[in-house]
C-alpha atoms as a printed R data frame, in Angstrom:
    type eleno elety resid chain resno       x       y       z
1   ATOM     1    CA   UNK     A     1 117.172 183.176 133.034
2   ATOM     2    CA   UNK     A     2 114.437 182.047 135.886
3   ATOM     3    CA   UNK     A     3 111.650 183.215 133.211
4   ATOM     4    CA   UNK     A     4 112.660 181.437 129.852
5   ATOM     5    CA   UNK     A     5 112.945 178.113 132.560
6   ATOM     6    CA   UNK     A     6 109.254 178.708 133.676
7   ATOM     7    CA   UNK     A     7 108.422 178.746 130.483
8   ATOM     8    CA   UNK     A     8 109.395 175.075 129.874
9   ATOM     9    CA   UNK     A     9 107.114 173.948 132.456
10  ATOM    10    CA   UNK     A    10 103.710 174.178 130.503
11  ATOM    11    CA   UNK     A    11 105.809 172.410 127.736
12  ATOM    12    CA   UNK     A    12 107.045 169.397 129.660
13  ATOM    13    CA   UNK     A    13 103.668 168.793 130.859
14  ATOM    14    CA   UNK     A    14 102.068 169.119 127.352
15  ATOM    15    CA   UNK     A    15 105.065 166.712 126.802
16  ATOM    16    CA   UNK     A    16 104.242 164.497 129.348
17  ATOM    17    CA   UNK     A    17 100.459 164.094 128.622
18  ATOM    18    CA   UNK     A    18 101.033 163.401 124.970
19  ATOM    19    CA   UNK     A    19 100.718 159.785 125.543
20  ATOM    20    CA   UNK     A    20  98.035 159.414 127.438
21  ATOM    21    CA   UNK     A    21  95.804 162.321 125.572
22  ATOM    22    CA   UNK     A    22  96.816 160.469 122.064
23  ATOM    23    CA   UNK     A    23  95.717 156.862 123.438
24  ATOM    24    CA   UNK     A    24  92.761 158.888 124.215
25  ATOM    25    CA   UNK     A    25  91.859 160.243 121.265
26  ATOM    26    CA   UNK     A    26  92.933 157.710 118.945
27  ATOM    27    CA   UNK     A    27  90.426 155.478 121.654
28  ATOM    28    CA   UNK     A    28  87.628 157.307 122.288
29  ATOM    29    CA   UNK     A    29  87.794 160.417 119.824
30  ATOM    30    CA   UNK     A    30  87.593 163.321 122.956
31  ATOM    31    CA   UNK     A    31  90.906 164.729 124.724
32  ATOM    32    CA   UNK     A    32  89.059 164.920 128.181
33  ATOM    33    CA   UNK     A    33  88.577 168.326 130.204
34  ATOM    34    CA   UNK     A    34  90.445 167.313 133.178
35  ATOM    35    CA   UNK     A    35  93.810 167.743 130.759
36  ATOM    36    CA   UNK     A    36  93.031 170.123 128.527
37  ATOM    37    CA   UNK     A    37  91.945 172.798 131.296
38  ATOM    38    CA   UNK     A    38  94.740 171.847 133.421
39  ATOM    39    CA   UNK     A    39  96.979 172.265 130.162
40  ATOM    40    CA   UNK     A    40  95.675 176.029 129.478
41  ATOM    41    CA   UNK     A    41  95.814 176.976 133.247
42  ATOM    42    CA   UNK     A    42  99.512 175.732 133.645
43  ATOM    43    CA   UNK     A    43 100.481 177.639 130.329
44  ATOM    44    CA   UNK     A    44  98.992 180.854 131.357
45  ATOM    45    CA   UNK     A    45 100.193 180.505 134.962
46  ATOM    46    CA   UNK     A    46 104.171 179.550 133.690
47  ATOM    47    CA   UNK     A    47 104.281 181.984 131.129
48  ATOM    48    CA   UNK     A    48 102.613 184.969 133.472
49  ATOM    49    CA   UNK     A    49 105.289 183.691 136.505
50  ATOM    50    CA   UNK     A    50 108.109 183.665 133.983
51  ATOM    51    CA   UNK     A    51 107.161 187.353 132.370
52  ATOM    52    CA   UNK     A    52 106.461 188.679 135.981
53  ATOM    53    CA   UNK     A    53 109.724 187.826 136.364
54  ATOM    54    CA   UNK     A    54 111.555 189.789 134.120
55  ATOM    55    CA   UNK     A    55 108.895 191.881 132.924
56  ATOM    56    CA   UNK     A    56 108.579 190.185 129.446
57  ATOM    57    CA   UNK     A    57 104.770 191.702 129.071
58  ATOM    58    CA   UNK     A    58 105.035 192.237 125.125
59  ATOM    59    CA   UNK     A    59 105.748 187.695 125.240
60  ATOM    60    CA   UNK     A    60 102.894 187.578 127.646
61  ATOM    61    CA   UNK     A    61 100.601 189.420 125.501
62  ATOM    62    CA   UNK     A    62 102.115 187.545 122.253
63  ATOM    63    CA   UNK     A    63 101.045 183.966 124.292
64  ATOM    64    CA   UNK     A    64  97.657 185.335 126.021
65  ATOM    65    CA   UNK     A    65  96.486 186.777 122.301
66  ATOM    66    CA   UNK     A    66  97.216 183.665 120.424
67  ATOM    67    CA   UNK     A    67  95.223 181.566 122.934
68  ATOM    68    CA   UNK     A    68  92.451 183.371 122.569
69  ATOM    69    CA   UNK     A    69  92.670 183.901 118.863
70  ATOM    70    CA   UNK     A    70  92.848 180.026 118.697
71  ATOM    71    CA   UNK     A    71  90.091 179.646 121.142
72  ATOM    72    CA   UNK     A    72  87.641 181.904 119.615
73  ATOM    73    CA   UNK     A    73  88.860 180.645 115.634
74  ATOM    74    CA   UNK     A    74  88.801 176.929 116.880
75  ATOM    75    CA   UNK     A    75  85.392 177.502 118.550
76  ATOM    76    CA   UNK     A    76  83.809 178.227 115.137
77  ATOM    77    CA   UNK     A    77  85.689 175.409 113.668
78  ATOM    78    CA   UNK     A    78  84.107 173.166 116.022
79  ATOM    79    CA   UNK     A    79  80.533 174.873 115.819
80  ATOM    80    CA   UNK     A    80  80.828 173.614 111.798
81  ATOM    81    CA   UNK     A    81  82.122 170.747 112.509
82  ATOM    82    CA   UNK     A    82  85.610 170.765 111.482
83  ATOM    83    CA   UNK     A    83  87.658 169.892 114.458
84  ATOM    84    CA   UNK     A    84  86.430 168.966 118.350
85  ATOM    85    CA   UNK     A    85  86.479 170.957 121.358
86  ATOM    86    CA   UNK     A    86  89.191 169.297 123.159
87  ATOM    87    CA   UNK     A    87  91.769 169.738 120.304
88  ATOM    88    CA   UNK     A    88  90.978 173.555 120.267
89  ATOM    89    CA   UNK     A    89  91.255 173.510 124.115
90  ATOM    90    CA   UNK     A    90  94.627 171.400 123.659
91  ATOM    91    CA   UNK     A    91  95.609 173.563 121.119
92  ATOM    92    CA   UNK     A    92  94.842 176.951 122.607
93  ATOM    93    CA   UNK     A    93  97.190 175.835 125.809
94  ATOM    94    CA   UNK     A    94  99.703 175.000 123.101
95  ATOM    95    CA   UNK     A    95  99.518 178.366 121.570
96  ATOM    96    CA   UNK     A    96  99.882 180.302 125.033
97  ATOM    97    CA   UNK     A    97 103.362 178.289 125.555
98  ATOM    98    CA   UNK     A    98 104.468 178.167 121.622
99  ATOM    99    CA   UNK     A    99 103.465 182.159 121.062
100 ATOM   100    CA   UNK     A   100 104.911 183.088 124.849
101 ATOM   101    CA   UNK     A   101 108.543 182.256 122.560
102 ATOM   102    CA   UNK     A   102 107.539 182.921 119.202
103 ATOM   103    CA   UNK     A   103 104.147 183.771 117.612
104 ATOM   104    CA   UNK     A   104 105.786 182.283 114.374
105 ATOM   105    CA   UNK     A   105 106.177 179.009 116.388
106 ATOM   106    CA   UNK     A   106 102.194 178.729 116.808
107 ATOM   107    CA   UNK     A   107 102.483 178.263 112.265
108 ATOM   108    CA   UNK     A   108 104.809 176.021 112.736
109 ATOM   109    CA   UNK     A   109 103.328 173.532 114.524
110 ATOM   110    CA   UNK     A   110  99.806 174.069 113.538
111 ATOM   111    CA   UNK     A   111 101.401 173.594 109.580
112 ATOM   112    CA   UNK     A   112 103.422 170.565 110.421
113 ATOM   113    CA   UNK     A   113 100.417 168.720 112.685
114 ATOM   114    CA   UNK     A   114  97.971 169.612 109.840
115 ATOM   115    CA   UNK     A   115 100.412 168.216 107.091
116 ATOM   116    CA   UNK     A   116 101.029 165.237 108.808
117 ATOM   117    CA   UNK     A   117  97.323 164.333 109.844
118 ATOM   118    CA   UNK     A   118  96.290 165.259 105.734
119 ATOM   119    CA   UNK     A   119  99.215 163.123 104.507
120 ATOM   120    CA   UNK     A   120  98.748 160.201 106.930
121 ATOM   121    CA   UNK     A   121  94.659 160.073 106.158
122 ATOM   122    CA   UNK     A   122  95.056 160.691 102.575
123 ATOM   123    CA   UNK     A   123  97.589 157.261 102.744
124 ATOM   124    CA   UNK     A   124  94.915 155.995 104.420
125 ATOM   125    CA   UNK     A   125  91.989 157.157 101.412
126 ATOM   126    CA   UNK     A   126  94.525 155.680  98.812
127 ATOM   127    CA   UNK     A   127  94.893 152.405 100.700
128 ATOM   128    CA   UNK     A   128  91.019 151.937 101.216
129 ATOM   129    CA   UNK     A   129  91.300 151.953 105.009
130 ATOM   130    CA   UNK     A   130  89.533 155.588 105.903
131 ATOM   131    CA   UNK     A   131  86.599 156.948 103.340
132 ATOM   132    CA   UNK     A   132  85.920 160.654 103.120
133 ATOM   133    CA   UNK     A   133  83.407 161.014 105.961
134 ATOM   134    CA   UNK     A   134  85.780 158.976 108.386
135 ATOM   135    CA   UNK     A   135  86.907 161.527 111.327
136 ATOM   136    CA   UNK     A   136  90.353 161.048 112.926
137 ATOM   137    CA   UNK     A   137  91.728 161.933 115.952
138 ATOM   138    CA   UNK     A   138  93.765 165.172 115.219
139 ATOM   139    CA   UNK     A   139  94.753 164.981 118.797
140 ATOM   140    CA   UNK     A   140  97.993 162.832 118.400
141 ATOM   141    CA   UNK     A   141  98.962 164.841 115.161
142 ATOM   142    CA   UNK     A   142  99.071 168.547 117.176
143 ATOM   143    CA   UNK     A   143 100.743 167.162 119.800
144 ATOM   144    CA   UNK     A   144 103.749 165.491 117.461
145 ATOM   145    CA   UNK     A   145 103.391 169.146 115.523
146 ATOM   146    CA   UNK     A   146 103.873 170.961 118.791
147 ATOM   147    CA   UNK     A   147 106.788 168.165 120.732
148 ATOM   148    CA   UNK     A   148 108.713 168.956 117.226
149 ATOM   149    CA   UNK     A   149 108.641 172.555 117.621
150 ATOM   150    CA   UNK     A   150 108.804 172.891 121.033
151 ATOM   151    CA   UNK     A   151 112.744 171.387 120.243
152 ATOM   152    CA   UNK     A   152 113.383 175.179 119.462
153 ATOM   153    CA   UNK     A   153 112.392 177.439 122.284
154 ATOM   154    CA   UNK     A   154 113.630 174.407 124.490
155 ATOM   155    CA   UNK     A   155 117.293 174.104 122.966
156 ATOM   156    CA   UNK     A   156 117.345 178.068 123.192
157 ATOM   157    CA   UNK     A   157 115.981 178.447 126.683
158 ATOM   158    CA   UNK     A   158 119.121 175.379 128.128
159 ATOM   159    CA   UNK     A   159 121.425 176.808 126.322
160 ATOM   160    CA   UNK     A   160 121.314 180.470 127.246
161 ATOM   161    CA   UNK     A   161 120.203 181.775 123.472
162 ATOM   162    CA   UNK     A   162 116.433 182.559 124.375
163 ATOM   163    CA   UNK     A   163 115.918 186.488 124.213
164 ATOM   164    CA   UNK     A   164 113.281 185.853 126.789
């Protein structure tokens, strides 16, 4: 299963740059290019190796179309305001990697980051530490949303269940 192992390689190094892209947002509120493009380019490359592969072209085309639906979606959130560019650039190389297994795996972690970040700030509103107009780094949140997902497609791919 050479392809469902390529697949894991986007994830580990989403996994692997959580740290420093949190301390970075949490910081300096920006998740900086040099990671984020790097992040998309590695999912799209591992999850186009792993479906050359074994010709899994319906999970490439799952990934590919939730990256850019992401992309283009997050791009308007950004243009109002709502969210930065570097979480919809870290989140559209999550959704290539997440969607490549599972396009119901993108709602899962974009649900559990979202609940988290909401619950977290509104503790924060109730305990007078944030005000309405204070922006925090949703960086940290997607990636904890994404590392607990990821557990799935992971566990499946080592252990010989993954369909892909």
């Amino acid at each position: 299963m050479p392809a469902g192992y390529l697949s894991l390689v986007p994830i580990a190094l989403i996994a692997a740059l959580a740290i420093p892209l949190s301390i970075t947002d949490i910081r300096e509120h920006r998740l900086p290019n040099r990671y984020t493009y790097f992040l998309i380019a590695t999912a799209t490359a591992g999850t186009l190796l792993g479906s050359l592969l074994e010709a899994l072209w319906v999970d490439f085309a799952a990934g590919i179309a939730l990256g850019v639906v992401t992309a283009l979606v997050g791009y308007l959130l950004a243009r109002f305001g709502a969210i930065g560019m570097g979480d919809v650039k870290l989140l559209t190389a999550m959704h290539v990697c997440l969607g490549w297994h599972s396009p119901v795996l993108v709602l899962f972690s974009l649900s559990l980051s979202l609940a988290l970040a909401s619950s977290i700030s509104l503790i924060g509103l109730v305990m007078g530490k944030l005000n309405p107009r204070t922006l925090i780094p949703l960086g940290p949140y997607l990636l904890i949303g994404f590392l607990v997902v990821s557990y799935s497609p992971v566990s499946a791919v080592i252990t010989g269940e993954a369909s892909s």
